[in-house]
C-alpha positions in Angstrom: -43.1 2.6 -1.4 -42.7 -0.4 0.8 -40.1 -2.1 -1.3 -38.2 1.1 -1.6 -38.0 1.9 2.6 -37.3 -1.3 3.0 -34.2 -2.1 0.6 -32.7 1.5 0.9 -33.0 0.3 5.3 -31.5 -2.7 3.9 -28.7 -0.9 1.9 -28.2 1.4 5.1 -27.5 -1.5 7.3 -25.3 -3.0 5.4 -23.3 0.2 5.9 -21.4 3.4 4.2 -19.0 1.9 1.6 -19.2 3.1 -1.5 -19.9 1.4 -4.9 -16.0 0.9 -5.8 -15.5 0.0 -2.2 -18.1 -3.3 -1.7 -16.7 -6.2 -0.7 -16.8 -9.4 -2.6 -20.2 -10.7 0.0 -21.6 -7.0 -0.1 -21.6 -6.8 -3.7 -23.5 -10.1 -4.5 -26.2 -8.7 -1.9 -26.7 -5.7 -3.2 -27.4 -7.2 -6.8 -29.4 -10.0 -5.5 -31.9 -7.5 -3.3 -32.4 -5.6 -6.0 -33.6 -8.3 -8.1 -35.7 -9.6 -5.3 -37.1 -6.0 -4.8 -37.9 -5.2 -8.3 -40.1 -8.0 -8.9 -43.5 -7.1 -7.2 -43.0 -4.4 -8.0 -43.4 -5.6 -12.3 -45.8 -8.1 -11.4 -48.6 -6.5 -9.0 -49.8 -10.3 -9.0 -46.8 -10.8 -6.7 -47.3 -10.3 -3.1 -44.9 -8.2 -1.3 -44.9 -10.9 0.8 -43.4 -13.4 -1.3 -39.8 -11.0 -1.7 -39.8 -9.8 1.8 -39.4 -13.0 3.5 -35.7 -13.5 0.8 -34.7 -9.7 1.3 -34.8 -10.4 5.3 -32.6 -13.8 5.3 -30.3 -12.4 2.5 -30.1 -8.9 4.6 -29.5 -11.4 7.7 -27.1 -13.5 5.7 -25.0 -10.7 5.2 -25.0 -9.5 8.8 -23.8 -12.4 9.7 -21.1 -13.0 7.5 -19.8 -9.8 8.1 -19.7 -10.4 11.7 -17.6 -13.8 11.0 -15.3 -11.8 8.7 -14.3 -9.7 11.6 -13.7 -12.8 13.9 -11.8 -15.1 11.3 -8.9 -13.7 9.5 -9.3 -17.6 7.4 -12.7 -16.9 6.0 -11.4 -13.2 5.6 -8.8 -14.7 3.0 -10.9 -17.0 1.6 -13.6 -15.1 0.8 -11.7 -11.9 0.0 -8.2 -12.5 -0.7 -5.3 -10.7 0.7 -3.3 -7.5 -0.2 -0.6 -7.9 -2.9 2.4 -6.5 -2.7 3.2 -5.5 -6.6 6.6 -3.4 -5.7 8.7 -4.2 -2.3 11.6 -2.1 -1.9 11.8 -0.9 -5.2 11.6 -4.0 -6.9 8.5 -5.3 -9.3 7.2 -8.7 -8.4 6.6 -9.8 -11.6 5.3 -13.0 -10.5 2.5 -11.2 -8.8 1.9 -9.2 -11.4 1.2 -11.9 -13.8 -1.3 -13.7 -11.2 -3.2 -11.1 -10.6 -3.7 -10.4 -14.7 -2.4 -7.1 -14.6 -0.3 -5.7 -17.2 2.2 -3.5 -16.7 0.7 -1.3 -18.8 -2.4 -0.8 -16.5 0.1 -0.7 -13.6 1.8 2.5 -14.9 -1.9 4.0 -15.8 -2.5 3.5 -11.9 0.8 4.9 -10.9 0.0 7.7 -13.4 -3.7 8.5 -11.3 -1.3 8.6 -7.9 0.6 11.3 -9.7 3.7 9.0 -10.0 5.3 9.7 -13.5 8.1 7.0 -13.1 7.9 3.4 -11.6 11.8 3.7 -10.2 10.4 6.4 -7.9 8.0 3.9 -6.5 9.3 1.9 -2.9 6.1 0.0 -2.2 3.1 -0.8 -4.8 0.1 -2.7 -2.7 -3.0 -4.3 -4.1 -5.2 -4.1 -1.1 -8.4 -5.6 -0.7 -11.0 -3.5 -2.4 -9.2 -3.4 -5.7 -7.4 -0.1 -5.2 -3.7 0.5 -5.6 -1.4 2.0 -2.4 1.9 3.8 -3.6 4.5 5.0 -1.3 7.6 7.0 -2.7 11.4 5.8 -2.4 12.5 8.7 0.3 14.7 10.6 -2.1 11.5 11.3 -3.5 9.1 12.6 -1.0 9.7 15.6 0.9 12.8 16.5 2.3 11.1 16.5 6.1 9.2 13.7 5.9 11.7 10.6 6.2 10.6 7.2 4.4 10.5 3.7 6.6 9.2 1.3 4.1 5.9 0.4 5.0 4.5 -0.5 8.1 3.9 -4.1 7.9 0.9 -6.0 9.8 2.4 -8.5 11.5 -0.6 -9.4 14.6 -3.6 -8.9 13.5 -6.3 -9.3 16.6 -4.4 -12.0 18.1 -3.0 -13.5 15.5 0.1 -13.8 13.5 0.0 -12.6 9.7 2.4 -15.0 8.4 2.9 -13.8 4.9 3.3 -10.0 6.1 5.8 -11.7 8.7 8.0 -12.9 5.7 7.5 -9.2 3.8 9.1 -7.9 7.3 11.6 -10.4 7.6 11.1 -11.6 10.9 10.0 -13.9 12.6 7.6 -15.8 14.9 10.1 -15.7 17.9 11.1 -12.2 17.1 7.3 -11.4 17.7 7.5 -12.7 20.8 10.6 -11.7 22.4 9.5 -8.0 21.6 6.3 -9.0 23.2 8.2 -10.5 26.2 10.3 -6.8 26.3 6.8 -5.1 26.6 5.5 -7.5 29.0 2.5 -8.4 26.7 1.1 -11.5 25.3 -0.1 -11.9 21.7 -3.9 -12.5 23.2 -3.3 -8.8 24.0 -2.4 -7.6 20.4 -5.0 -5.8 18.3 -2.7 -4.4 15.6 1.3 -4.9 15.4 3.3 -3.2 13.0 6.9 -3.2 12.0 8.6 -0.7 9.2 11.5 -1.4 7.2 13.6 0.4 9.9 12.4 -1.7 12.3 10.5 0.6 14.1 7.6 -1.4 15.9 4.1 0.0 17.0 1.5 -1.8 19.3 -2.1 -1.5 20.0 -3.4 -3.1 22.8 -6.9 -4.9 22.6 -9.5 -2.5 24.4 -11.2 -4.5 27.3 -14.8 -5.7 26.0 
């Protein structure tokens, strides 16, 4: 009972996500606690002792990286990649495609489970983060009062500049700025700035700490 209140506090810490929806960090922690958890529990000649003192630093390993994730968009990357843009405007990267390992036949089965019968109706295809597949519609496509602008791309991201999403938009770092400049605002004051395919730019100011 001990083992079990303690890893289900430690799984509760760690947060809501579900299974599919781990990161990479999360993941490896959740299989190593269990493994650390299961053993006094098949040995009684084990001391609780002996796996509560791992589950705690693992448990605080994980806090802490967590916490650095959210403060370095570097480690972020390294640690758990990037989204992939699979479809831009229509086209397939096939590139991308083939460094991820995905086939184009498992493409079309994902396209298929967001109800999309046809990959020409397809604008934007995005690999994000946690392994699951974003599709927006080309906007002869979607409804007739809901007009398509591309995707918004991420180009500030808590201060800093998202460089490859800067490229997807097709601007660049002095175009950040001088719309900064037009708004009066510095990049230290960026949490999240996006830009569309129509150029349509939205801000969101950092909320004082």
């Amino acid at each position: 009972m001990i083992i079990y209140i303690l890893f289900m506090f430690a799984i509760r810490l760690m947060g809501k996500r579900q299974v599919g929806e781990l990161q990479l960090s999360e993941l490896v922690t959740t299989f190593m606690l269990s493994e650390l958890a299961i053993n006094p529990i098949q040995d009684t000649s084990i001391p609780i002792f002996y796996s509560l003192i791992p589950l705690i630093f693992l448990l605080a390993a994980e806090v802490i990286m967590s916490f650095i994730m959210t403060k370095s968009p570097l480690m972020k990357k390294m640690f758990f990649g990037s989204p992939s843009i699979i479809i831009q405007n229509g086209i397939l990267n096939q590139k991308e495609l083939s460094r991820l390992r995905i086939s184009i036949s498992e493409l079309l089965g994902e396209l298929r489970l967001k109800d999309v019968s046809d990959i020409s109706d397809v604008d934007y295809a995005i690999l994000e983060q946690n392994g699951k597949l974003s599709v927006f519609l080309k906007e002869d496509k979607i409804s007739i009062d809901k007009k398509s602008c591309g995707i918004a791309h991420s180009i500030v991201i808590d201060g800093d500049i998202n460089k490859s999403n800067l490229k997807y938009a097709k601007k660049d770092e002095e175009w950040i700025f001088d719309e900064l400049c037009k708004r009066k605002l510095s990049i230290e004051d960026i949490f999240l700035m996006t830009v569309d395919d129509e150029d349509n730019v939205n801000i969101i100011i950092k909320e004082e700490k």
